[in-house]
N, C-alpha and C positions, 0 to 999 in steps of 0.2 A: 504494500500500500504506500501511495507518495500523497502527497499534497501538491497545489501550484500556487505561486503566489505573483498576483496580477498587478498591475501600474494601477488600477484601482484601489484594490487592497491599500496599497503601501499610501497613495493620496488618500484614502479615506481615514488610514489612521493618522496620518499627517495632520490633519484636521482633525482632529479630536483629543489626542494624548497629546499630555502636559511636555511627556521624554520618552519620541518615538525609540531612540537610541536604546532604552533598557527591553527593547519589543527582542521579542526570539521571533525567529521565522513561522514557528509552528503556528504559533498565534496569528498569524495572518493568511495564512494557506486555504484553500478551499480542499477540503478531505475527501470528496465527492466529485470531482470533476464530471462535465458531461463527458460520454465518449462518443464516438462515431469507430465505424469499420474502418480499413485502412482501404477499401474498394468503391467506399462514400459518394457521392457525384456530389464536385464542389457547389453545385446548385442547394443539395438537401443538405449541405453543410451550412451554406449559408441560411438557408429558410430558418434551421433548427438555432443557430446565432440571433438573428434578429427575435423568432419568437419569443426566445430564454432570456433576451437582453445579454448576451454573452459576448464578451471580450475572445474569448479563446474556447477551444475543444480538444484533447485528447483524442491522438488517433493510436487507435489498437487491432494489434493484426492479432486475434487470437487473445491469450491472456499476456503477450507483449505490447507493451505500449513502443509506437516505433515514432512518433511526432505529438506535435501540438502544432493546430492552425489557428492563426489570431486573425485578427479583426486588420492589422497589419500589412498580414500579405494578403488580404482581399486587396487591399488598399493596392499594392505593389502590382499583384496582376490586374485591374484596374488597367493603370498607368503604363504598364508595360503592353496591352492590350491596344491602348490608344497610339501607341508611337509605332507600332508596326500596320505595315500598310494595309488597306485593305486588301480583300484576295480576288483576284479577277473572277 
């Protein structure tokens, strides 16, 4: 079992404790992560993000976890998406 600990996490308790600094990681981790398959179509990856309000997804091939996709590199293939040309 792992935990993740997200840019939200870390600004949510940024805002709120007095001395983020005495935090351990544990305390900020989500213990439950969503998953997805590692065979996922980044479509139902993203549907299940927005629905969840989720930042990020664990992808698991089996009981291996082999990635995590964020919210990030939607972002990235996005913009990598736009600079290549279109296809005749």
């Amino acid at each position: 079992m792992f935990g993740v600990v997200s840019s939200f996490a870390i600004s949510h308790v940024l805002a709120i404790h007095k001395n983020p600094k005495a935090l351990r990681a544990w305390e900020l981790c989500a213990y439950k992560p969503v998953t997805v398959s590692a065979d996922a179509r980044i479509s139902a990856v993203a549907k299940i993000m927005v629905a969840k309000r989720l930042h990020y997804v664990v992808v698991k091939d089996g009981a291996s976890t082999v990635g995590i996709v964020s919210s990030f590199d939607f972002v990235e293939y996005y913009l990598r998406a736009r600079r290549s040309p279109a296809p005749d």
